[in-house]
C-alpha positions in Angstrom: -12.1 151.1 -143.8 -14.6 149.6 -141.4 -12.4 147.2 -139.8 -9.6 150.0 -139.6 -12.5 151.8 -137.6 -13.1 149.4 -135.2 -9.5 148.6 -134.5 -9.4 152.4 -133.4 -12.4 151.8 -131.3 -11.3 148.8 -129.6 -7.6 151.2 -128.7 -10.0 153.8 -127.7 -11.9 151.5 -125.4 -9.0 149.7 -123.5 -7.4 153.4 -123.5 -10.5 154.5 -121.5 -10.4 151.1 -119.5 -6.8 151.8 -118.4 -7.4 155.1 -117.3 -10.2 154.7 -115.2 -9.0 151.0 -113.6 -6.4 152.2 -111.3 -8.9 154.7 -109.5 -11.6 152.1 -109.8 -9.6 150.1 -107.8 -8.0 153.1 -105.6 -12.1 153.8 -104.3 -12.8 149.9 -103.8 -9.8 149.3 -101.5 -11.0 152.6 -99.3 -11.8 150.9 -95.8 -15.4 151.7 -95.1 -16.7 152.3 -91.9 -17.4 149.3 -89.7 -18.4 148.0 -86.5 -15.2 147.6 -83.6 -15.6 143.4 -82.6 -16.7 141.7 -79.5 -12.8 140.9 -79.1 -11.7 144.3 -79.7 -14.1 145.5 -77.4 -13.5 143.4 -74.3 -10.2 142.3 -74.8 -8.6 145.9 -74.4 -7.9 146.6 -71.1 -7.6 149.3 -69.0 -5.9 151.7 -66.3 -7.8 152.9 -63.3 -7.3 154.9 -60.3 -10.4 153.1 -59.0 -9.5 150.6 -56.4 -10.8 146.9 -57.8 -11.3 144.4 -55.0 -9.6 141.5 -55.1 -11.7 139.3 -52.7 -13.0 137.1 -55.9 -10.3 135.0 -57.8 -9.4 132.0 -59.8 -7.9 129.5 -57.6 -7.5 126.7 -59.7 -8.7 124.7 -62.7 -10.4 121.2 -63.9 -7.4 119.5 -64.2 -5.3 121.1 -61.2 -2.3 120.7 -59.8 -1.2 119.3 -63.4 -2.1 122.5 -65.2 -2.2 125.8 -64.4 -3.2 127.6 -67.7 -7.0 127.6 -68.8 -8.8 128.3 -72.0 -12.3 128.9 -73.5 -14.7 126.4 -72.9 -12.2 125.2 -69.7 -13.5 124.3 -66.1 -12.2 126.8 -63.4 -13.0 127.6 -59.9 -13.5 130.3 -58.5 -13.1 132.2 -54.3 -14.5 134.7 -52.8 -18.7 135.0 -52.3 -21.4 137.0 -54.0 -21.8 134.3 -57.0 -25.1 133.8 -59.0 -25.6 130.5 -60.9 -25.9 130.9 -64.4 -24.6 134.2 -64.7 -21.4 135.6 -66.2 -18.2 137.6 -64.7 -15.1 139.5 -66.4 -12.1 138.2 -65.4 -9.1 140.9 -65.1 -5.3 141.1 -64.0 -3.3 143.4 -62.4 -0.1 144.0 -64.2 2.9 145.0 -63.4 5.7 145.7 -66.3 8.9 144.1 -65.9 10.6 146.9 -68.5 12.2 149.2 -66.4 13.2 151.4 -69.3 11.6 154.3 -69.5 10.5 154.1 -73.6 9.8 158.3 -73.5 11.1 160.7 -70.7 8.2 161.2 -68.2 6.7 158.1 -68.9 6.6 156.1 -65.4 5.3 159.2 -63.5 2.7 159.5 -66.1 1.4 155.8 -65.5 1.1 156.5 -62.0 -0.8 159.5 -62.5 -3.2 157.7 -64.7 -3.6 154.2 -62.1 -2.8 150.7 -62.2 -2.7 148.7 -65.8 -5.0 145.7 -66.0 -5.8 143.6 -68.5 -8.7 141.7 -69.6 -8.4 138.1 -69.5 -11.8 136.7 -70.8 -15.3 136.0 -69.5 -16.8 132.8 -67.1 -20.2 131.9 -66.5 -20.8 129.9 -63.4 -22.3 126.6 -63.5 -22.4 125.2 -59.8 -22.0 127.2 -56.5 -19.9 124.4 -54.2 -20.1 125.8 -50.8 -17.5 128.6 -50.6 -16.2 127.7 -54.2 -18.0 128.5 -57.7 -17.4 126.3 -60.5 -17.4 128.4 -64.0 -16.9 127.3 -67.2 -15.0 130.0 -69.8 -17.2 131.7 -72.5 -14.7 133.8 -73.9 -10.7 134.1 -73.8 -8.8 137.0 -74.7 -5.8 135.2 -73.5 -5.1 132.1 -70.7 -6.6 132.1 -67.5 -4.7 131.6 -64.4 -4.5 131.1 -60.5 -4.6 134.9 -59.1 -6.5 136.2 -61.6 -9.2 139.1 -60.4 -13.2 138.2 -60.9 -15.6 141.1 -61.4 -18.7 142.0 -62.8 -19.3 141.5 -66.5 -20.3 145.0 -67.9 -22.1 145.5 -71.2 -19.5 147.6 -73.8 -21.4 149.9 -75.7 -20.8 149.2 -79.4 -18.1 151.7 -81.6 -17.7 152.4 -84.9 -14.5 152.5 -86.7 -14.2 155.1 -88.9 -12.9 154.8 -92.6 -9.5 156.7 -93.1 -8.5 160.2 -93.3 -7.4 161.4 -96.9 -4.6 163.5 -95.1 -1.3 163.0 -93.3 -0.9 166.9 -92.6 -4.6 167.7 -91.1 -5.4 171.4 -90.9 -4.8 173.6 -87.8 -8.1 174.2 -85.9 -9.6 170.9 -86.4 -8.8 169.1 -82.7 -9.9 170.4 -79.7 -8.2 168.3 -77.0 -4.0 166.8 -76.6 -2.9 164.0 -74.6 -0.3 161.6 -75.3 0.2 157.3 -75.7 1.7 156.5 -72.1 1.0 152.5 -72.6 -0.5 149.9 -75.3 -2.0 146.6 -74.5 1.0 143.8 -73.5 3.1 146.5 -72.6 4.3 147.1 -76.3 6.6 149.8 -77.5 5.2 149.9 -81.3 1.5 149.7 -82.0 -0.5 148.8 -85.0 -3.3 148.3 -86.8 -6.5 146.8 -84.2 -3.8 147.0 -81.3 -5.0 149.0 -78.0 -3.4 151.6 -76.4 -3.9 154.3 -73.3 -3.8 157.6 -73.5 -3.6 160.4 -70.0 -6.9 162.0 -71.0 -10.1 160.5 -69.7 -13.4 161.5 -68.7 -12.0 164.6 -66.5 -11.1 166.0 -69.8 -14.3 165.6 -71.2 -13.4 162.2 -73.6 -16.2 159.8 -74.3 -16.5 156.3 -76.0 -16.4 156.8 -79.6 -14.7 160.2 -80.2 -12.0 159.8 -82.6 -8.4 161.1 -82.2 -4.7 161.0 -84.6 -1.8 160.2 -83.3 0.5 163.0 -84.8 4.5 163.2 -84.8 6.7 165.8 -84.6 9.9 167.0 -86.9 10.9 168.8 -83.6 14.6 167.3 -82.7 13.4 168.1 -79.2 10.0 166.4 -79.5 11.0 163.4 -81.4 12.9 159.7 -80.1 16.7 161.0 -79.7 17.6 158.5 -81.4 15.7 159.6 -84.6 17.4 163.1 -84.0 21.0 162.5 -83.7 20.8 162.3 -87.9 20.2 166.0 -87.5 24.0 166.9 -86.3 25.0 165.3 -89.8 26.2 167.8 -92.3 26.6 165.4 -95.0 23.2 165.5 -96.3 23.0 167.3 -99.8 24.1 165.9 -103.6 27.9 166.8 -104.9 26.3 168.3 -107.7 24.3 171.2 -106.0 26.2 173.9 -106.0 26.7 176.8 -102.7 24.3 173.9 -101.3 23.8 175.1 -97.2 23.0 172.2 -95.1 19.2 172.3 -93.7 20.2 170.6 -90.5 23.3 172.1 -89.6 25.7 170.4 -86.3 24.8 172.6 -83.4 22.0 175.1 -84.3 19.2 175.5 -82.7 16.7 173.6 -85.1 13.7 176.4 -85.1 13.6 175.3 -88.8 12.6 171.8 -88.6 10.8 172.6 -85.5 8.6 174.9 -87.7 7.3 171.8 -89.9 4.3 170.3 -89.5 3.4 167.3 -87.8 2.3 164.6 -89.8 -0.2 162.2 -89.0 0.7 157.8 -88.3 -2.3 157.0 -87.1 -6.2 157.0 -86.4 -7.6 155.7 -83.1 -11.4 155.5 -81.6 -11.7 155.4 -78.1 -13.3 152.2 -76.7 -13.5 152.5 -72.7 -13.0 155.4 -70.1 -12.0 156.1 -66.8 -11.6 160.1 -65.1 -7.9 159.7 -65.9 -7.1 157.4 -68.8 -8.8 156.4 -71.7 -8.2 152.8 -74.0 -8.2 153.5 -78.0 -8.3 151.0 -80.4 -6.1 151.7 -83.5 -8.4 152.4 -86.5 -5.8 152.9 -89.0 -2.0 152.7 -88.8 0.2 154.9 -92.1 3.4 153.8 -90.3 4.6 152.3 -86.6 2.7 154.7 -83.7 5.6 154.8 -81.1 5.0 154.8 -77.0 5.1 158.6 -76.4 3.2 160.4 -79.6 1.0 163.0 -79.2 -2.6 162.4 -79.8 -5.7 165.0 -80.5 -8.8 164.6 -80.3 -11.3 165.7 -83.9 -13.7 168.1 -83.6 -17.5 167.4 -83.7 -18.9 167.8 -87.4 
């Protein structure tokens, strides 16, 4: 009798163990809050309106004319005037993007309305001022240095927190308070992930500051959505040959006000790192699927 006891009790117990495993492990893979990094700080970029002069530059490198691409802990030398030994500089590029595909309708004129794209190259510190030319040697890359490349002064980012995910990919009406929209991401990408940077046409003019925290929501709106996405709503074909006096949801031709009616879901979570009065640069927090050039982002409320 005893050892048909404990052979129930050992069942019992790896029973009890099976059940609560799974959410053990659910709560232990939850991504805690944490701190943004150096390199996802300063390696964002940025759009400005503000004009950036380009007086200061890199004009060549240790090993010139043989090499024209320079990385951390490379020589480089720099133009221009206004150079202190021993201390440190951001160095920045103005881009240009050779896509000239529009990736949502509206996009191009909403670039220009938020300035020029640069992006940030890395950090020197200068060792040795050589009459009209400062030697520097690179602290940090975010990517290679080159000839042309824009010298500025090296601002402290204030730190950001990351914030763990949302529980919910359909958040509540009410609970945003501000709606802009992705017009670029960092290396001109069209899809954006996890850690990846992107800029949004809200900035400081609309009240955003470093560390607010917005979703990037999509909608079920044929007229909202990639047109791509929403030619499968003109197919009819979409029910089971079992179901019986089955009306398509999505008929050819109507005028979609019932999937227009759904709610928007949630892809994404992003944290903004840097400002300017018309742009601001997030920082992708947490990516549920592929955030596309063009979504819709809002900004949460203050708890």
């Amino acid at each position: 009798m005893k050892k048909i006891s404990l052979v129930v009790m050992l069942f019992g117990a790896l029973a009890v163990s099976a059940q609560e495993t799974p959410a053990a492990q659910s709560a232990s893979h939850v991504r805690p809050a944490e701190p943004a990094t150096y390199a996802d700080l300063n390696c964002a970029g940025f759009v400005t309106r503000e004009a950036i002069p380009k007086n200061n530059t890199v004009v060549a490198g240790f090993d010139t004319p043989s090499e024209v691409l320079y990385a951390q802990k490379e020589t480089v030398f720099l133009s221009g005037g206004g150079y202190e030994e021993g201390k440190n500089y951001a160095i920045i590029r103005e881009l240009k993007d050779l896509n000239e595909y529009e990736l949502f309708p509206g996009q191009f004129k909403a670039i220009k309305t938020m300035g020029q794209p640069y992006a940030d190259i890395g950090h020197v510190k200068i060792t040795a001022i050589r009459g009209s030319v400062a030697v520097a040697q690179i602290e940090f890359s975010c990517e290679n240095m080159t000839m042309g490349d824009i010298v500025v002064p090296l601002g402290e980012k204030p730190e950001v927190i990351m914030p763990p995910p949302s529980s919910t990919r359909f958040p509540a009406p009410g609970t945003s308070d501000l709606t802009a929209r992705i017009v670029l991401a960092r290396d001109f990408d069209s899809q954006i992930g996890y850690r990846n940077a992107v800029y949004i046409n809200a900035g400081s003019g609309q009240g955003v500051k470093v560390g607010d925290h917005f979703r990037a929501m999509r909608s079920y709106d044929p007229k909202r959505i990639d047109p791509v996405d929403a030619i499968s709503y003109g197919y009819n074909d979409v029910y089971d040959d079992t179901q019986k006096n089955f009306k398509p949801t999505f008929p050819l031709f109507n005028h979609h006000t019932q999937e227009a009616q759904l709610p928007s879901r949630m892809v994404g979570e992003l944290v903004v790192v840097s400002v300017t009065p018309t742009s601001s640069t997030l920082l992708v927090s947490n990516a549920l699927e592929t955030i596309d050039l063009g979504d819709m982002v809002e900004r949460l409320k203050a708890q």
